[in-house]
C-alpha positions as CSV (number, residue, x, y, z in Angstrom):
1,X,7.2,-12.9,7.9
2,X,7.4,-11.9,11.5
3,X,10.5,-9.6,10.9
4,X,8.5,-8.1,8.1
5,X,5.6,-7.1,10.8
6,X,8.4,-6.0,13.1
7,X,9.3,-3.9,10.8
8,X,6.4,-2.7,9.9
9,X,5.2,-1.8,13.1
10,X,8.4,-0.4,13.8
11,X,8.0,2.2,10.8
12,X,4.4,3.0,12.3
13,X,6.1,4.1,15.8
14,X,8.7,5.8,13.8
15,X,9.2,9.9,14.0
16,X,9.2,9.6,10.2
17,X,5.7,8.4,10.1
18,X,4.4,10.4,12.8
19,X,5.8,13.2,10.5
20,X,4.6,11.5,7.2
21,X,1.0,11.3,8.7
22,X,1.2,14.5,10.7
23,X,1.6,16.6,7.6
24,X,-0.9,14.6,5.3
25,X,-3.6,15.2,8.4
26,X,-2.9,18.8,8.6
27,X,-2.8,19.4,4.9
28,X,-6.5,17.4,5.0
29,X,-7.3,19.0,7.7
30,X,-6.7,22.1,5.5
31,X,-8.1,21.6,2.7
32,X,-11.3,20.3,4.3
33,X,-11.8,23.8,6.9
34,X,-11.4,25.9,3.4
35,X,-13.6,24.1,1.5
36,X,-16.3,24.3,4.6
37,X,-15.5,27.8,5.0
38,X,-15.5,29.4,1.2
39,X,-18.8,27.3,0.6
40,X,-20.7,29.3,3.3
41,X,-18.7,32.5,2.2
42,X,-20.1,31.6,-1.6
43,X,-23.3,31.0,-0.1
44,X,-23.3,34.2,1.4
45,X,-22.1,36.1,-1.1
46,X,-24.8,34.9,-3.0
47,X,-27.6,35.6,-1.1
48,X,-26.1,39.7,-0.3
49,X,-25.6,39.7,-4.4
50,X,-29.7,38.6,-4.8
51,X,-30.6,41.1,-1.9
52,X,-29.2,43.7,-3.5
53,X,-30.5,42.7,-6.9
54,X,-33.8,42.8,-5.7
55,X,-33.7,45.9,-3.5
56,X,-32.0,47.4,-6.6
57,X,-34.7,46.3,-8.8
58,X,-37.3,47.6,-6.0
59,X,-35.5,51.0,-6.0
60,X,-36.2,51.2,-10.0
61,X,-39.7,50.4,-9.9
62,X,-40.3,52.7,-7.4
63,X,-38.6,55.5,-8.8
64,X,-40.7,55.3,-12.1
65,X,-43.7,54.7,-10.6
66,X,-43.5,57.6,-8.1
67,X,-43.1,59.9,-10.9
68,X,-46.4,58.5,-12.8
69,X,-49.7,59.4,-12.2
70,X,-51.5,55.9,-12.6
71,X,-54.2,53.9,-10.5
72,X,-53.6,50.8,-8.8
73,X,-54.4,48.8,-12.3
74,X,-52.1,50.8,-13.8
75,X,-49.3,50.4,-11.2
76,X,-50.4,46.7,-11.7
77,X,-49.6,46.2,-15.0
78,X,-46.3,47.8,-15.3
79,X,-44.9,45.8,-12.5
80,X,-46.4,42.4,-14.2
81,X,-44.3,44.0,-17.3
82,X,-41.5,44.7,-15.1
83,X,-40.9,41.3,-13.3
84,X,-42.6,39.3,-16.0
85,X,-39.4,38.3,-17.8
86,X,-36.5,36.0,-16.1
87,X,-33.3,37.7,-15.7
88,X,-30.5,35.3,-14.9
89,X,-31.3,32.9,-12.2
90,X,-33.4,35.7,-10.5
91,X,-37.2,35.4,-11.4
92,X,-38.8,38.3,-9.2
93,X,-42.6,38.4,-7.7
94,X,-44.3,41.3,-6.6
95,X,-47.0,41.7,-4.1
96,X,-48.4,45.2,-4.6
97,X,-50.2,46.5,-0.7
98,X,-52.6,49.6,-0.3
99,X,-52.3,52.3,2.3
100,X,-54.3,50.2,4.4
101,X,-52.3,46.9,4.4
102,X,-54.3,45.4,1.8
103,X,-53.1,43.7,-1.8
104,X,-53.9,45.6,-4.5
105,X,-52.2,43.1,-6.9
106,X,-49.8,40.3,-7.3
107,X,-47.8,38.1,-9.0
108,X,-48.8,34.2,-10.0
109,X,-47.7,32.6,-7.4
110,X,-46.1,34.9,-5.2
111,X,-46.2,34.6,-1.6
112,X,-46.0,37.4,0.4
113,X,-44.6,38.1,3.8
114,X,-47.2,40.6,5.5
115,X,-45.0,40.2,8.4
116,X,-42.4,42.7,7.1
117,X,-45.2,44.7,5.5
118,X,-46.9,45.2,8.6
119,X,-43.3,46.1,9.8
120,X,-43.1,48.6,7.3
121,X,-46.3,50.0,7.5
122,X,-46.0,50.8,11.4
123,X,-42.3,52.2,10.8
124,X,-43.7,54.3,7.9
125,X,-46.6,56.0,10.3
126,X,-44.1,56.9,12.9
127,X,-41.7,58.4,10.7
128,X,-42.9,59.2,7.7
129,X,-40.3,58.5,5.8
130,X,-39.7,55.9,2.8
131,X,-39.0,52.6,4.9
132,X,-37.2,49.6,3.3
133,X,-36.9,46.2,5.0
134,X,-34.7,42.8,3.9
135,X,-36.3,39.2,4.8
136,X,-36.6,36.1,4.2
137,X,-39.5,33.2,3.9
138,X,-39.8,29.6,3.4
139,X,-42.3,28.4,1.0
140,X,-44.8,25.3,0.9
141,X,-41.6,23.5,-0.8
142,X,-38.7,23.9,1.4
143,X,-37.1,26.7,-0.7
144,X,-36.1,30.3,1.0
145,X,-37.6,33.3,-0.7
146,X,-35.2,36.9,-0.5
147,X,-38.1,39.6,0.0
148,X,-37.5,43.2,-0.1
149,X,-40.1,45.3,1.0
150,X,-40.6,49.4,0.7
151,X,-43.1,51.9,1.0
152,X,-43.5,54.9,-1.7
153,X,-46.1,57.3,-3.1
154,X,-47.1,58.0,-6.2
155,X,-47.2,61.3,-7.7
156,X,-50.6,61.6,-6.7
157,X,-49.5,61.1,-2.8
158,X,-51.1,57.7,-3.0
159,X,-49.3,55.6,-0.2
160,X,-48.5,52.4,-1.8
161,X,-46.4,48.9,-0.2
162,X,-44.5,47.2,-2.6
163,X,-42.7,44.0,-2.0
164,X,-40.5,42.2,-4.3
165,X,-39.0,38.8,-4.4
166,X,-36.8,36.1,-5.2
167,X,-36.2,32.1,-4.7
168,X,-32.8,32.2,-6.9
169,X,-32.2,29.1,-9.0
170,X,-28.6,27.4,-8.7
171,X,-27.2,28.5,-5.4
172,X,-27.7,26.0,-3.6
173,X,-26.4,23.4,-6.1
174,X,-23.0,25.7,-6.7
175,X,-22.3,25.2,-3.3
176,X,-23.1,21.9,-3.4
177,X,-20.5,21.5,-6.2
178,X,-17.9,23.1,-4.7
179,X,-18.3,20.6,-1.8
180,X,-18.5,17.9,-4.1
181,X,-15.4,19.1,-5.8
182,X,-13.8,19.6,-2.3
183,X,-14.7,16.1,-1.0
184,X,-13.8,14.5,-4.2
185,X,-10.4,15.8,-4.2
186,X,-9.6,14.3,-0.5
187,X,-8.1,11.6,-2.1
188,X,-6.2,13.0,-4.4
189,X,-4.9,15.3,-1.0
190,X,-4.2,12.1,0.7
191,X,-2.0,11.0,-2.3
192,X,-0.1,13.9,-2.7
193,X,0.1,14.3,1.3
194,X,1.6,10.9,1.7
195,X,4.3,11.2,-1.0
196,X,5.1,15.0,-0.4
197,X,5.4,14.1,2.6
198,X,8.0,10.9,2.3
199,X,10.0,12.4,0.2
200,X,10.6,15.5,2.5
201,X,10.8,13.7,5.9
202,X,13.5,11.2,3.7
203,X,15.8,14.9,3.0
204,X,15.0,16.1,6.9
205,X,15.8,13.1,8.2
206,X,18.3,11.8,6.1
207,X,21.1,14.4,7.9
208,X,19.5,12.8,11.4
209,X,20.4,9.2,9.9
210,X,24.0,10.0,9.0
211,X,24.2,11.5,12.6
212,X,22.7,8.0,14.0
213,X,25.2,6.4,11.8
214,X,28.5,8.1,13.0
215,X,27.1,7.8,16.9
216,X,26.9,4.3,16.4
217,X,31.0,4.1,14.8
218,X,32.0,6.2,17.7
219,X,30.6,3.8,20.1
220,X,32.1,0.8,18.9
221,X,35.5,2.9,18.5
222,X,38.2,4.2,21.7
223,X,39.3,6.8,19.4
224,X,38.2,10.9,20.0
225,X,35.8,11.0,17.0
226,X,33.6,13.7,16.1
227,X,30.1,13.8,14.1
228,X,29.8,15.3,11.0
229,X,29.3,18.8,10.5
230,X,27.6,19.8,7.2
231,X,28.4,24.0,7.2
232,X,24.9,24.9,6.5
233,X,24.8,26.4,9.9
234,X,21.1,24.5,10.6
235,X,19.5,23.5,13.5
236,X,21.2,19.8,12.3
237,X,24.8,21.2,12.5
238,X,23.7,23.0,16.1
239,X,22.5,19.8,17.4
240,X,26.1,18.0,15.7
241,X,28.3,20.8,17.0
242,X,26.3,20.2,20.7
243,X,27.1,17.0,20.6
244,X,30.5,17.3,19.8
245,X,31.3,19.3,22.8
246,X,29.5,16.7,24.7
247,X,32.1,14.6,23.2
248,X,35.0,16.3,23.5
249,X,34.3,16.5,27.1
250,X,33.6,13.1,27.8
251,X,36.5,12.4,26.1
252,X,38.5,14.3,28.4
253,X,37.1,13.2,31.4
254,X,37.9,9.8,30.2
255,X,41.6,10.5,29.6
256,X,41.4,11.9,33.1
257,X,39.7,9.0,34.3
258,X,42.7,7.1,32.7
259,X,45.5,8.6,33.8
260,X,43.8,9.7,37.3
261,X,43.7,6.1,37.9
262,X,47.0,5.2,36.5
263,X,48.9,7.9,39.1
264,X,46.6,6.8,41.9
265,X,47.6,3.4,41.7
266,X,51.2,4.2,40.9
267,X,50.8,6.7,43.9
268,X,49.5,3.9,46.0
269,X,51.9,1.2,45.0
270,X,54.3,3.0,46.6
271,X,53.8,2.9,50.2
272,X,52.5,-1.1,50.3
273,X,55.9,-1.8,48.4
274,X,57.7,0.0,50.8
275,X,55.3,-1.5,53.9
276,X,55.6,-5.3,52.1
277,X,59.4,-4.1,51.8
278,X,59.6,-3.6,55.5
279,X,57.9,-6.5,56.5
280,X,59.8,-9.0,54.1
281,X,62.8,-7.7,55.8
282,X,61.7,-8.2,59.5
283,X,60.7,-11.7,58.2
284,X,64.3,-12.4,56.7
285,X,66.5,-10.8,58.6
286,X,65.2,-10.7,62.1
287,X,66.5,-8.2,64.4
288,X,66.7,-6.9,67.8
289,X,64.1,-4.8,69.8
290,X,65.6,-1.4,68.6
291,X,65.3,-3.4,64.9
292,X,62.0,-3.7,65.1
293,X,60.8,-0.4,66.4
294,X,62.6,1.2,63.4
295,X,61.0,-0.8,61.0
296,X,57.5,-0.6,62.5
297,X,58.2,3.2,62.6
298,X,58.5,3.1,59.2
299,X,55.8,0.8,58.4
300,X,53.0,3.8,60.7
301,X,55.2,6.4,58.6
302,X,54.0,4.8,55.0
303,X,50.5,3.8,56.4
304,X,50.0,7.5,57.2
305,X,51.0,8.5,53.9
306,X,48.5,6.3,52.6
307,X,46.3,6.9,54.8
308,X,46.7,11.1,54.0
309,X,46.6,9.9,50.2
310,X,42.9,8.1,50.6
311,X,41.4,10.5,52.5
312,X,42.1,13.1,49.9
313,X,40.9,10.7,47.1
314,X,38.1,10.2,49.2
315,X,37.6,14.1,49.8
316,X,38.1,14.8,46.0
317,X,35.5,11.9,44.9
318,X,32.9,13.4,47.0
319,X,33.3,16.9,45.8
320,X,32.9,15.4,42.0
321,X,29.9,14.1,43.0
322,X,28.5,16.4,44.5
323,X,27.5,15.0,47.8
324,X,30.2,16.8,50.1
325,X,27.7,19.8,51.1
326,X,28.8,22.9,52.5
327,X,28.3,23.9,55.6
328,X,27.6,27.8,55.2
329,X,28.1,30.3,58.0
330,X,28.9,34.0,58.6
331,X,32.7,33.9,59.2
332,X,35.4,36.9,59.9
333,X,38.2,36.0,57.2
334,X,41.0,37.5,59.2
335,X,40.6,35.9,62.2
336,X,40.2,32.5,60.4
337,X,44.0,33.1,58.2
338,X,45.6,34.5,61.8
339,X,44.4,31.5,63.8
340,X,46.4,29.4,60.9
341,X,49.1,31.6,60.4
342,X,49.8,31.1,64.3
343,X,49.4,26.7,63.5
344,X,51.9,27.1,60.9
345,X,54.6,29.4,62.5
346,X,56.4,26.6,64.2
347,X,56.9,25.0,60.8
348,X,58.2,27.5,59.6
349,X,60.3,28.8,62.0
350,X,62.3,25.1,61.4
351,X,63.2,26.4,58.5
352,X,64.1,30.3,59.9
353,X,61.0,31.2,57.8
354,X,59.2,34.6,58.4
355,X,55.6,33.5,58.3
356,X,53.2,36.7,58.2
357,X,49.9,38.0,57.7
358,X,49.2,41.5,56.3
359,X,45.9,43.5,56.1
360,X,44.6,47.4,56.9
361,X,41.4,46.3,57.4
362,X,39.9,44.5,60.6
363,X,36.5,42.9,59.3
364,X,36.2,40.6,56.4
365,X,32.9,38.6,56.7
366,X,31.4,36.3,54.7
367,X,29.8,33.4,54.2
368,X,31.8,30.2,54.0
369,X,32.4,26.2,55.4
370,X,35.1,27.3,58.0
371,X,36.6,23.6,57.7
372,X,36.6,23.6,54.1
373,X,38.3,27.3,53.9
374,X,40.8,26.2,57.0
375,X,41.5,22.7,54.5
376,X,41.9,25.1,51.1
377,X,44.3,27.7,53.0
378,X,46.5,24.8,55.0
379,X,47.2,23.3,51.2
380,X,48.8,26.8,50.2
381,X,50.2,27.7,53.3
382,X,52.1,24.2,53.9
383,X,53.2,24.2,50.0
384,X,54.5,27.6,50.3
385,X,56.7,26.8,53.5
386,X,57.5,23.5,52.1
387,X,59.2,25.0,48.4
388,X,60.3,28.0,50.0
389,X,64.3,27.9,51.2
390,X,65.3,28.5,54.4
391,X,65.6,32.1,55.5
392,X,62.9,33.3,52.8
393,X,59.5,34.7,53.6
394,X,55.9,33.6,53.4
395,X,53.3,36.2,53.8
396,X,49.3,36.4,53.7
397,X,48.0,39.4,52.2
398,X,43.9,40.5,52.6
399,X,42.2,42.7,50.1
400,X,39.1,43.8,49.4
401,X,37.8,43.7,46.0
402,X,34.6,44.3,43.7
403,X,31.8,41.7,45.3
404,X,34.3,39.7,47.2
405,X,37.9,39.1,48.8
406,X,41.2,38.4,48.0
407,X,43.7,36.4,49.6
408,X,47.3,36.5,48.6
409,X,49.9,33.5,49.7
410,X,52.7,34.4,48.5
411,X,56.4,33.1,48.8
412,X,60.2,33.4,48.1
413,X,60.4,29.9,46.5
414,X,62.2,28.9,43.6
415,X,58.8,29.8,41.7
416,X,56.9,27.5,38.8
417,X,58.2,28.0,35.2
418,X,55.4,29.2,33.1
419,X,54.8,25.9,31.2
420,X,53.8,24.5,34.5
421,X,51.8,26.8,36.1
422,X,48.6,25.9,34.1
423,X,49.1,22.0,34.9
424,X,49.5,22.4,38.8
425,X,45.8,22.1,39.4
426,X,45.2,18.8,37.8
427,X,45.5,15.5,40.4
428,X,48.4,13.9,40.6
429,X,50.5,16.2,39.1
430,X,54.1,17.4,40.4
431,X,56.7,20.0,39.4
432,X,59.8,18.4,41.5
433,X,58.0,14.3,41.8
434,X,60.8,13.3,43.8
435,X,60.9,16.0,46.2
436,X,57.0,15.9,46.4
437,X,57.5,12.2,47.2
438,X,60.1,13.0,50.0
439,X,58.3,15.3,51.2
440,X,55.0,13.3,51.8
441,X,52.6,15.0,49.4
442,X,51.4,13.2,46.4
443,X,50.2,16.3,43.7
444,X,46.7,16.4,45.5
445,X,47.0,19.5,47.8
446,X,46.2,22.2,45.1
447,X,43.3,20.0,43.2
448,X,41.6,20.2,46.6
449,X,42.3,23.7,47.3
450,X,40.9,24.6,43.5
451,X,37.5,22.3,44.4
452,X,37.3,24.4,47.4
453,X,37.2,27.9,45.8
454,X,35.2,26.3,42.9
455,X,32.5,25.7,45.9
456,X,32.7,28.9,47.3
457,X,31.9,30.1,43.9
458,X,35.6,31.4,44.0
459,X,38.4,30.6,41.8
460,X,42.4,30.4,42.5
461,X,44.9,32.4,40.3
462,X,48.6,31.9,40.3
463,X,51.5,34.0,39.5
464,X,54.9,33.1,39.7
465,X,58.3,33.7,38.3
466,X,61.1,31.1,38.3
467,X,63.9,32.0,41.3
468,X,61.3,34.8,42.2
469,X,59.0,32.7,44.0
470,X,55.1,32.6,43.9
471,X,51.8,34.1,44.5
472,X,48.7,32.3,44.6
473,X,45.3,34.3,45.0
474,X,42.0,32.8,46.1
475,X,39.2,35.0,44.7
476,X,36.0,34.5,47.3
477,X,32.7,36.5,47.0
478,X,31.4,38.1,50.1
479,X,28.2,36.3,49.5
């Protein structure tokens, strides 16, 4: 019993019911404002249709009556023929007024407004001119009466007031049935809301469910899995294609993740073997003075490697996530790369390398983290003296280009074949591993340099030819 509350409650909170109800409120909602509103239109239309009856009747009488020569008994008797019968749901009184505002004759029962005849009387002696006037009256029983009043003369040039009017019969209670109607047919709304509505929210949402459905397999699966796309090209197969690339991404950052931290402990391994290598043998073997020195030496040797190795993890870690801030200043970009070019020329001249920097230009500022540029431009310097043979040539090349710089490292290495060259970014990752691993460096160098640039809102492009050697170019805008 409990569970079926639950659920219940559940169902209430639920986006289909929201919808359900939603869309039978606004439908009532609807329904109810045009009912309201075409009642007062009928109404209205109703009372223009008697106004315009009665002036149209007024109009008649005073046309015939203008052209007859008749007293005011006479005039008196043909409007008691005139309005006498009932036409439709419009019975018509008359009051019949004087020059002097005084009634000559008039209907049983008619009540007259001499508000609007005085009206027209004191229009009609300032202009002079036939005057016609609409209004309205409430008699001893609550109904409105429609009066149309008019002056004329006769064909005499008696001046005559004539005022017609109405209290139509029925109005009121077709209005009143078309409310009725309205309010009786809330309930049948409310029916066909509710079901309408259910059975459409169950099609819109049914797509939605199937989505739910195939989020939850992929979460309980390790496999890349996508959700289904339908091809009707609807917001539903948007939303399923968006969250595919969401997917496909987090996919690959988890197969990075994975084999990140398979190299990094593999990477790491290495130097504690060879430390816990080092010290088993001091422990077994014993040894002089000159023994233990060596081994020592190479115990510092391995701990700096690892120590190199953890910083960079470290460096790269932070520059994921996003807390390694730049510190931005106006730099001179030449004088940065000759200051380095001049730290790097020993190491290259063990090697007989000719180590060079080549510009026309004096002046390339910008702003930049000097550190993080002097760390980005150290990776591709050191890499190119380290893979280039001795006697070759490593040269740094400025150019100015559209909204930015470019900076050209290039070498006379034994190059990257073209297969490689798109994987050299990525952590860990090493053309020659056992030459890397000789050499100290552990596939790191260019991942850092490429976060750099990345940064700097830069980017690193690399062009190389096997036995030809290489050229990477860091793209950097001047702002």
């Amino acid at each position: 019993m409990f569970w079926k509350i639950r659920n219940k409650f559940n169902f209430l909170h639920s986006i289909r019911a929201r919808l359900v109800f939603g869309y039978t409120a606004i439908l009532l909602a609807g329904i109810i404002a045009v009912t309201i509103y075409f009642s007062f239109q009928m109404k209205a239309r109703l009372i223009d249709v008697t106004k315009q009856y009665l002036a149209s009747e007024l109009r008649g009488a005073i046309d015939f009556l203008g052209n007859e020569e008749s007293d005011e008994l006479g005039i008196s008797n043909f409007l008691s023929k005139h309005t006498r019968k009932t036409k439709g749901s419009r019975k018509i009184g008359y009051a019949l007024f004087n020059s002097k505002g005084l009634i000559a004759a008039r209907s049983e029962g008619f009540l007259e407004n001499r508000k609007s005849v005085e009206n027209v009387i004191s229009r009609f002696n300032k202009e002079q001119t036939s005057v016609i006037i609409e209004s309205t009256a409430f008699n001893p029983d609550k109904t409105i009466a429609y009066l149309v009043t008019q002056s004329f003369r006769d064909r005499a040039g008696n001046i005559f007031y004539l005022q017609f009017g109405s209290v139509p019969f029925g109005h009121q209670e077709a209005v009143n049935i078309f409310l009725k109607t309205g309010l009786w047919m809330i309930p049948i709304i409310l029916l066909i809301g509710l079901t309408s509505g259910v059975i459409l929210t169950g099609q819109f949402l049914f797509p939605i469910s199937r989505l739910i459905k195939a989020s939850n397999e992929i979460v309980h699966s390790d496999a890349a899995q996508e959700l289904p796309v339908r091809g009707t090209g609807d917001e539903l197969d948007k939303l399923a294609s968006a969250f595919n690339n969401v997917l496909r991404k987090l996919y690959q950052s988890y197969q990075k993740i994975i084999i990140f931290t398979a190299n990094a402990s593999h990477e790491i391994r290495l130097p504690i073997t060879a430390i816990k290598g080092e010290a088993e043998v001091i422990l077994e073997r014993g040894g002089d003075i000159e023994d233990y020195r060596e081994i020592m030496g190479s115990i510092v040797v391995e701990m700096d490697r690892l120590t190199i190795m953890i910083n960079r993890l470290l460096y790269l870690s932070r520059g994921d996530s996003g807390l390694d801030r730049l510190d931005m200043k106006k730099i001179e970009l030449r004088g940065l790369l000759s200051k380095m070019v001049e730290f790097y020329r020993v190491l290259a001249e063990r090697k007989n390398i000719t180590l060079s920097l080549l510009t026309q230009q004096n002046n390339f500022y910008m702003q930049a983290d000097t550190s993080k540029l002097e760390e980005l431009f150290s990776n591709l310097i050191e890499n190119a003296i380290r893979y280039t043979p001795e006697s070759g040539s490593v040269a740094l090349k400025i150019s100015e280009k559209e909204n930015g710089y470019a900076v050209a490292v290039s070498d006379t290495g034994a190059g990257i074949p073209g297969k490689e060259q798109e994987k050299i970014f990525e952590r860990f990752y090493r053309i020659d591993k056992a030459r890397s691993r000789e050499d100290g460096g552990a596939g790191l160098g260019l991942s850092i340099a490429a976060m750099i640039a990345r940064s700097h809102k830069g980017y690193i492009d690399v062009e190389s030819r096997p036995r030809e050697g290489s050229i990477f170019t860091v793209f950097l805008p001047h702002e």
